[in-house]
Structure formats: structure tokens, C-alpha cells
NUVOPA-38074 format. One record per residue (C-alpha): x, y, z. Coordinates in steps of 0.05 Angstrom, whole numbers, plus 5000, padded with zeros to 4 digits. Example, Ala and Ser with C-alpha at 12.3 -4.5 7.8 and 13.67 -1.06 7.14 Angstrom:
2
524649105156 527349795143 
This chain:
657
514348501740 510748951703 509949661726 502550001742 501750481686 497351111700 490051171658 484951681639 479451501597 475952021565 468451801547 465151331610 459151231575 457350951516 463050421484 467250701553 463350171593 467549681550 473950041565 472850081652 471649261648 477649171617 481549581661 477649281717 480648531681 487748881678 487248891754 494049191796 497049351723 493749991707 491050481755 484550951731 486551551757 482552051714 476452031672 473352601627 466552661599 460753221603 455252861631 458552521701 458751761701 452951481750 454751391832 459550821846 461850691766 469250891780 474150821838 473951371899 481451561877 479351671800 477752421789 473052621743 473153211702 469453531643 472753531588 480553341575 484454001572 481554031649 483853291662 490553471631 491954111668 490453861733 493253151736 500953081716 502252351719 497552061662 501751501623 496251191569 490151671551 484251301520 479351671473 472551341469 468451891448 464251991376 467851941314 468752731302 471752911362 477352411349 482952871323 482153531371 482752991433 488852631403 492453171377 490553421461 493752841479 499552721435 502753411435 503853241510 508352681490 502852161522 501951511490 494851441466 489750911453 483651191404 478150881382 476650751312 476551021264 481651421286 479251961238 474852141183 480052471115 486452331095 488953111118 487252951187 490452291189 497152751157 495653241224 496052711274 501652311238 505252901241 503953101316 505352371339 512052381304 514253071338 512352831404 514252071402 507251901432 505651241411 497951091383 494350461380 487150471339 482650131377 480249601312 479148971356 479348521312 486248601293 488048321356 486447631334 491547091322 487446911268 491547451229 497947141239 495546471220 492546771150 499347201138 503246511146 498046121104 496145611156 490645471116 494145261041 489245691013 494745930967 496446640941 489847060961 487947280897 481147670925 477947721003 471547961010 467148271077 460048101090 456048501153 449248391155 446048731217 439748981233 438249701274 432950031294 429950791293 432650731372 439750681350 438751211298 436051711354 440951551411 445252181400 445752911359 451352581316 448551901300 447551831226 449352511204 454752661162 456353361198 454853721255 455554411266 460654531214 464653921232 465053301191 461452701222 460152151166 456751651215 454151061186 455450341181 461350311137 465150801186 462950511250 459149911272 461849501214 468549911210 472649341234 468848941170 473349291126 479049341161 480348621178 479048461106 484848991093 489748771142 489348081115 490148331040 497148641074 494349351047 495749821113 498350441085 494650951037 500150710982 497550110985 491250270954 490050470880 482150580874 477050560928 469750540898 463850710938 457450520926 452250900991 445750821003 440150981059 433650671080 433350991144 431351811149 438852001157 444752351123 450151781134 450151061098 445450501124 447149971063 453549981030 459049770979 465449830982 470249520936 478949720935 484149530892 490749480923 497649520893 498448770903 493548660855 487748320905 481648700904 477848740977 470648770967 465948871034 458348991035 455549211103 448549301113 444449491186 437649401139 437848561147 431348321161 436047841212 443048001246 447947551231 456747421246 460347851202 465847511161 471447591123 472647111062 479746961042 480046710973 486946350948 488545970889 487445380916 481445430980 477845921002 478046011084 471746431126 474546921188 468447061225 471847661264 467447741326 468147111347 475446961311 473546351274 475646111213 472245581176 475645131113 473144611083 467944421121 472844511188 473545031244 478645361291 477745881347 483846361362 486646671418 485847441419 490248001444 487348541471 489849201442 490249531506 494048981536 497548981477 500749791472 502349681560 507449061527 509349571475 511150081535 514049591580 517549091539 518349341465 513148931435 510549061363 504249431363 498149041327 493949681307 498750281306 496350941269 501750771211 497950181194 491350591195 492950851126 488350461082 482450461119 482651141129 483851231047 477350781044 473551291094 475751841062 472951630991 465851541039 466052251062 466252510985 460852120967 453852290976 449751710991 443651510944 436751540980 433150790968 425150770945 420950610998 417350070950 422849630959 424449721034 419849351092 418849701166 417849251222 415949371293 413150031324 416750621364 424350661369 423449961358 422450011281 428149861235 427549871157 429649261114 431549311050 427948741011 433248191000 438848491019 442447921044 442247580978 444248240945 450048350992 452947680988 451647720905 455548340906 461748150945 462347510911 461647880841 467148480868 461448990835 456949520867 450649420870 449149920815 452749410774 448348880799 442649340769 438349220835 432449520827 433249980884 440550260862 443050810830 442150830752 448550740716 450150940647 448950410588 452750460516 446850080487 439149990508 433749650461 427349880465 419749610453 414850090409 410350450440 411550690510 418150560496 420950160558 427749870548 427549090535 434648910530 441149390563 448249220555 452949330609 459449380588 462948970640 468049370663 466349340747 467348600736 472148280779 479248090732 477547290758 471047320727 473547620655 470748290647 465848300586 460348690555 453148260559 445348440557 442648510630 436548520640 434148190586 426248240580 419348010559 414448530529 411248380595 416848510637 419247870664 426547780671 429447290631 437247420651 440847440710 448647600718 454047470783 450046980810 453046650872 454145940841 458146280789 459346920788 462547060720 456046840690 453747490651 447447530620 447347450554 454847430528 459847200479 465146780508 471846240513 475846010563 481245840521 483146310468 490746160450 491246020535 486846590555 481446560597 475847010573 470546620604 471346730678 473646320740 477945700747 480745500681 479444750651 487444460660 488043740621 490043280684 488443820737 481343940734 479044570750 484145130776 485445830790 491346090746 492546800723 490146720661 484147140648 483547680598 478048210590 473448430529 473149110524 468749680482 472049980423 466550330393 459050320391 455450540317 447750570335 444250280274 435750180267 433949790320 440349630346 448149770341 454349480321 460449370376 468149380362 470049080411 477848800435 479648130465 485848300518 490547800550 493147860619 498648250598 495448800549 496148580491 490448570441 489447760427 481847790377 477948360354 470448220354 464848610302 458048420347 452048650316 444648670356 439248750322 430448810347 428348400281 420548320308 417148540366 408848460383 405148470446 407847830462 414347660433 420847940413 426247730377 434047940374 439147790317 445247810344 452147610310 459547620316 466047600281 472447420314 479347550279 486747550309 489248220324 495148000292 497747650231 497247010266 492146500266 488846500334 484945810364 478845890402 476445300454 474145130524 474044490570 471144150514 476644290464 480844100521 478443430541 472343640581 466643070551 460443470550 464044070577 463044420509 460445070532 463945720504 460646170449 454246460464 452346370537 446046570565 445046530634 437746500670 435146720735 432446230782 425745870752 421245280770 417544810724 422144850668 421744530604 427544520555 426544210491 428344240417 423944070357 424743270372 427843220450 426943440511 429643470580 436843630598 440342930588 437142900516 437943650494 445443690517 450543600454 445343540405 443844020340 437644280327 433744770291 432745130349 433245020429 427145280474 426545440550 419445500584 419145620658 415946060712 419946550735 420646940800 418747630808 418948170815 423048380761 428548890758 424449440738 418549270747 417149150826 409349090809 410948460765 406347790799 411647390842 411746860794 411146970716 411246500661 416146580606 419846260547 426046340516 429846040454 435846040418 436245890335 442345870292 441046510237 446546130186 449145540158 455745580200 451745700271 446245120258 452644580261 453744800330 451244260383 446344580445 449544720514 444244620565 444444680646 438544560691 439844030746 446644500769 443545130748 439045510692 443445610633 444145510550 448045690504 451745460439 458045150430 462845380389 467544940407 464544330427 469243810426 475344170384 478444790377 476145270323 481645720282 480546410273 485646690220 486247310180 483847160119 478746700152 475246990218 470046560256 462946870251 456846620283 449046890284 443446730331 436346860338 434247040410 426346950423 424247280491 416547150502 411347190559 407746510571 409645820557 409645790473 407445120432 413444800392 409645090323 408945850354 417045810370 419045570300 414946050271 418046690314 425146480298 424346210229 
């Protein structure tokens, strides 16, 4: 029979309600003998035998026979108490996080290990059987390859007020860093971590953080976090309290085969259409089996190690104040809360991209740095940026590509990591199989096996950048999974005519083996794929309505698809506002078009997507492979017509001819 073990709870109020029901569940097994807090819990809220003191050093000196101390008290408090409680040799049960910088997490480490007091974090969520069921991959998803955390809450200016600490980042001189990726969607990121296996700091190899703040505060309101681990799978979470709705938090586990949902508050996964509740242990319960019967701990401090690493990183980084233009107040009071104007799409775009939403170029985040921007006369406002790629997730082949890509009258004509497909990128150059590498992005095209996920994807990376008129020229290099240089590109993008209407881009590339050895470029359609042609020049759109693709003598999707033609145009309204321009109407007509600029390009048939999403582009390798030797590199130029309005078939031939 289990023994009673002795309690004090330091915090009643606030998330110490949560802690006196569960001791209240845990019945004859633990006994509250003690309780510490400044302000004195209301009449009748504890047991006549619990004492109740002011702070813990009193609690401590005056009560002898505490087993289990639990610390529910604000986040910067957290160390002083433990290390209280610890260097007493009393096992301890602390909230999370359990503290705010690596140092501090070496402090209490190092007390716990002198003393032999035993800590359990109080993450929740870890307590879930569901964790045992992804570690022993219940599910088949296969090897996880990337998992990914999506909170989407909403609070208001009441929650932001409730205490001195809330949403600053110090206090007094002490560090504080309150906000939502350090604690109401802590346990977010941590799930996603303890299913990636990454517990300890040397687990982790780079933790990016990408803060922001709608609300008048110091700490982070809308966030991105993305870490690479030493296992190579990347955990990606974006937490928001600036949804214009609150939804379940989740945790997506992606393997090589499926992809499985954890929706951690309420331990359900989802797969394939199915679900399955879990069991939970409570972590309380949990460190009293630990005590009495040797049990392994589910949260201990030692596996605290990442998360801490990742809050850490948070406290070094200043967050980035968001323009009111693009955020939304609703409600009156300490009722008002902020939303961020489509956040939830932005969140969701983010994780499933693994990039920060300065990546994404949202138009509310932080500027990043471009290599190249091309610019209209005049006033001088950029019309076409390239990004170089390099935040892009390793599944969706890291490349450089033009985003956002522009009309003279602003409209956006581009859109990259969209949630259908994430490695979609602008305006870019590539193939999915390149002598067996993947430098297109997601599941690879097998003969006999459809569509899989194989470790096979390469990256294109910047060389060198020589800024000519109008333009510049790229070196760029074609790497393989293993490092090893596989193609070396020349691009070359060129503003050949601009007006108050139209604009058009030359762009062109050269691809040669980095070797002696001739190198052969193809895709799904080289590969067996019928119609499945696409690799080349891809240009991916943003979502449109009444669109009209068409070439000189066909039109529509089904007719357009695999054909050659002197040139392949794209009419549609567009949705604003754009990425720059938030004053943009909601809807904007635009058209785009693609023409060969050589005799080689203009024998290259037309990819076209409309009915599964908004995309063109030209095949190189339509239906064969294409060899790219030494003493004969492939080379390919295109004419790129961005206009405002819907254009006549004459008014396009004439802007690309």
C-alpha cells in the first residue's frame, strides 16, 4: 500500500487551483500540510491542518516533515524557490518552464545532483501515452523526418493586465520573458520535442527565433520557432494568442510514409482520416510512483534540456513590434484582444514550410536581406526580389527564386510555401531528378512506387551575384545530399521593358556538370510520369479566380497542357492585398506569360496547373531526360510578362516578341 507522502504547495492561486484538485483526487495518498503564498488563499480553500505561510523559507523553517514541494508560482521566481527546495534534499515538482537560460538550468542541475532531490517539470502533456505510442511507431508513419507545432489562441488586454510580470520580459532587474512561446503554449514546443527524441541541450544544433508583438507588451504575442536537432528532424512550432478564433493545439508528426496529428490537450491523434484518445499520467501521480516504487520519471529536469536551449535563444532575441495596419481589435475593455490579420493561414504556411515568417515575406514581418531586387523607374519600388532559399526546409530543396513577383501596379503575381505544396517557390529553376537528386522538393517520382519520401534532395545554393544594368548574373551550385557539387548554374535576370503597365524579365540559365562527367537532368515525366513533365522553369501563382490560360491557338488547362507555343498566357483576378502594398483593392486583375527567348527553349512543351492549383511553367524534360555534358551544357531563356489587367492575345505577343 502506498505510503501518505507529505505536501506543500507554494502558489494557491492562480494555476495552484489546478494543483489543490488534484491533491484533493489523490485522496488518503498525499497529505497538504503546508502552503506558501503572499496574498492568503480565500476562507475554507485548504484543510484546517494545512498551515499557511508567506513565503517558503518561512514554510521550510517551521515545518520539518515536507516530502514533495510544488512550485506553482510565475516563471521568474522558478530557480530561487527550487534551488530553496532542493538544497534541502526535498524532491520537487516545478512548473514549467522550469527556467528561463541555459546558466540557470546548469545552477539547478547542479544543486539537484548534490542533494539527490529528484525534479519533475510540470509539462502536462508529456504525461500522455500518446508519447509512447509515437516512440514505438504505432502509427507506420515511418522514420519522422520533420514534426511541426501549431497554437492558435486568442487573449485579451484582461490576460495581459492580470499581473506586474505578465508580458514583460524583466522585472526589477530579473529576467521574466513572458509570452506565449514560454508559457501558455510552452508545452506546444515541448511535446513536439519530446517526440523528435531531442531532450537534452546536445540534442539541438540551431534554434531560430522569429518574435513578434501585437499587443502593447515587452514579451512575444506571435511567434516562430524552428530547431534543428542532431538527428537531423527539424521541429518547427508557430504559436500565436492573436487568432481571431481559439482553436486545439497540435503537434504534426511527419514520417516517410504518413503523417499522424497529436492534438495534446486533449491527447488525440488523428491518421488517415482515423482517431485514438490516450490514457494520461499525471505527473504528480507520476514522481509519488517514482518515490515509492522506482518508476521512471516522464518529465525529469534532465530531459528539460532542449526546451530550455529553445527558451534561452527567446530571451536573446528582441521581439519585432507588428504595424497596426495589419492587426484587427475586437471587443471593448479588458475584453479587447488584437488579431493579427490571417494569422492562422500564416502560421500553418510557416510550419508546414519549416521557415519564419520573415521568410514567408508577410507583410507585417521583419525585413530580411535580399542578394538581388529589381526595380521599376521612377519611384523606384522593387518589382521582383530574390530570396535565396536558404530557410527552406532540406524536404522541400532549398533554392534561390523571385518572391514577390509584381505588377507596376502592385499586384502579386507569386506566391511560395503554399500549404498544398510547400516547396513551390516563386519563380524558380528546377528538377527532381538530376542524376537521382531531388532538387525539386517533396516526395520523389519512383517508377512502380508512385510518389515517396526518400532522402534524396539536394539544395541550390548562391555562389556569387555580379549586378549588371537592370539585373545580375548568379553562380550558383547544384549540391547532392551528401555535399558534393552535382551542376553549376550561370542564371542571368534581366528588366528588358518596363511602362506604366507592363514589365518584362529575360531570364536564362546554363547548367553544366561540376565534373567531367555528363550529368542527366529529368523529372516524373522523364521517369514515366504521362503528363507529369514539369521541371525547368516553374512559376508558382497565388490563389486567383476567373482565370484564363491560353496560348496563341488554345485555351483552357486540358488543351494548353503538353503543347508548344509561341508563348503561354495567364489572366486572372487576384486577391489582395498584396505583400507590400496593404492598400492594394481586395481583388485585382492581372496577367502573366511565359515566351521561349531561343530556338532551344521554344521546343519545350507548356506545363500548366489550374483545376489542383495555379501553376506554369516549362518543361525541360517533358517526356525524356536531357544530357548536360561538358563540352555541351543545357541552356534555356524565357521571357516573363507581368501586367496589370487582363491583356488581348495581340497586346501579349507584342510585349514578349
Amino acid at each position: 500500500m502506498p505510503r501518505t507522502t507529505t505536501i506543500a504547495l507554494v502558489g494557491v492561486h492562480g494555476y495552484g487551483t489546478v494543483h489543490l484538485d488534484n491533491l484533493r483526487r489523490l485522496g488518503d495518498r498525499v497529505r497538504l500540510v503546508a502552503a506558501a503564498d503572499p496574498r492568503p488563499p480565500a476562507p475554507g480553500t485548504l484543510a484546517e491542518h494545512t498551515r499557511v505561510f508567506p513565503d517558503l523559507p518561512t514554510l521550510l523553517a517551521a515545518t520539518d516533515d515536507v516530502d514533495v514541494v510544488i512550485v506553482a508560482t510565475p516563471l521568474h521566481t522558478h530557480l530561487e524557490l527550487a534551488r530553496t527546495v532542493v538544497d534541502r534534499g526535498i524532491d520537487l515538482y516545478l512548473e514549467k518552464p522550469p527556467v528561463l537560460t541555459l546558466a540557470d538550468l546548469r545552477v539547478l542541475e547542479a544543486a539537484a545532483a548534490r542533494s539527490g532531490a529528484r525534479v519533475q517539470v510540470g509539462f502536462q502533456s508529456l504525461g500522455s501515452r500518446a508519447l509512447r505510442a509515437f516512440a514505438d511507431d504505432r502509427f507506420d508513419l515511418g522514420p519522422v523526418r520533420a514534426i511541426g507545432a501549431v497554437g492558435l489562441w486568442a487573449r485579451d488586454r484582461a490576460y495581459w493586465e492580470r499581473s506586474r510580470w505578465a508580458g514583460r520580459r524583466e522585472l526589477d532587474g530579473v529576467a521574466v520573458v513572458d509570452g506565449v512561446t514560454t508559457n501558455p503554449l510552452a508545452h506546444a514546443t515541448a511535446t513536439a520535442l519530446a517526440i523528435a527524441g531531442t531532450t537534452a541541450v546536445a540534442d539541438i544544433t540551431q534554434v531560430t527565433a522569429d518574435l513578434y508583438r501585437a499587443n502593447a507588451i515587452e514579451g512575444d504575442d506571435t511567434s516562430l520557432l524552428r530547431v534543428s536537432t542532431t538527428r537531423g528532424i527539424r521541429v518547427t512550432a508557430g504559436l500565436t494568442l492573436c487568432a481571431d478564433e481559439q482553436v486545439d493545439p497540435y503537434v504534426e508528426v511527419h514520417g516517410r510514409r504518413r503523417s499522424a496529428r497529436f492534438f495534446y490537450t486533449e491527447d488525440i491523434v488523428e491518421v488517415d482520416g482515423r482517431s485514438e484518445r490516450f490514457d494520461r499520467d499525471d505527473l504528480l501521480e507520476n514522481l509519488l510512483d517514482h518515490r515509492d516504487e522506482g518508476v521512471a520519471l516522464l518529465s525529469p529536469l534532465s530531459a528539460s534540456g532542449a526546451f530550455v536551449a529553445v527558451i534561452d535563444a527567446v530571451g536573446r532575441t528582441a521581439p519585432h513590434e507588428i504595424d497596426p495596419a495589419f492587426v484587427t481589435a475586437r471587443g471593448e475593455g479588458p475584453a479587447r484582444r488584437l488579431i493579427v490579420d490571417g494569422i492562422e493561414d500564416a502560421v500553418v504556411r510557416a510550419v508546414d514550410a519549416e521557415a519564419t515568417f520573415a521568410e514567408l515575406h508577410l507583410p507585417w514581418a521583419r525585413r530580411t536581406a535580399r542578394d538581388v531586387v529589381l526595380t521599376l523607374p521612377g519611384d523606384g519600388s522593387p518589382m521582383a526580389e530574390l530570396v535565396d532559399g536558404a530557410g527552406t526546409a532540406r524536404s522541400s530543396s532549398p533554392r534561390p527564386y523571385l518572391h514577390p513577383l509584381r505588377t507596376p501596379g502592385g499586384v502579386t503575381v507569386t506566391d511560395h510555401h503554399p500549404a498544398d505544396h510547400d516547396w513551390h517557390l516563386g519563380v524558380s529553376v528546377a528538377l527532381q531528378d538530376v542524376d537521382g537528386t531531388n532538387f525539386w522538393g517533396g516526395r520523389t517520382y519512383t517508377p512502380g512506387e508512385d510518389y515517396i519520401w526518400r532522402d534524396d534532395h539536394g539544395r541550390i545554393e548562391i555562389a556569387g551575384v555580379e549586378r549588371i544594368a537592370d539585373g545580375a548574373v548568379l553562380d550558383l551550385r547544384w549540391i547532392g545530399p551528401d555535399g558534393s557539387v552535382v551542376v553549376r548554374e550561370r542564371r542571368e535576370m534581366r528588366l528588358i521593358h518596363r511602362d506604366e503597365r507592363a514589365a518584362v524579365i529575360e531570364l536564362s540559365f546554363e547548367l553544366s556538370p561540376a565534373t567531367d562527367r555528363t550529368v542527366m537532368l529529368g523529372g516524373p515525366g522523364s521517369n514515366g510520369r504521362v503528363g507529369g513533365g514539369y521541371g525547368g522553369l516553374a512559376w508558382r501563382l497565388p490563389a486567383c479566380v476567373d482565370i484564363d490560360v491560353r496560348t496563341a491557338s488554345a485555351r483552357g488547362e486540358a488543351a494548353v497542357h503538353g503543347t508548344v507555343a509561341p508563348w503561354l498566357a495567364w489572366s486572372a483576378a487576384f486577391a489582395g492585398p498584396t505583400d507590400h502594398s496593404p492598400a492594394a483593392p481586395p481583388t485585382a486583375e492581372a496577367t502573366i506569360a511565359l515566351a521561349p527567348a531561343d530556338d532551344v527553349s521554344a521546343a519545350d512543351p507548356w506545363f500548366v496547373r489550374v483545376a489542383g492549383y495555379p501553376g506554369i511553367g516549362a518543361a525541360l524534360a517533358w517526356d525524356r531526360a536531357v544530357a548536360a555534358s561538358p563540352s555541351a551544357p543545357v541552356r534555356r531563356a524565357y521571357r516573363l510578362l507581368v501586367a496589370d489587367g487582363r491583356l488581348t492575345d495581340a497586346e501579349v505577343g507584342a510585349l514578349l516578341a
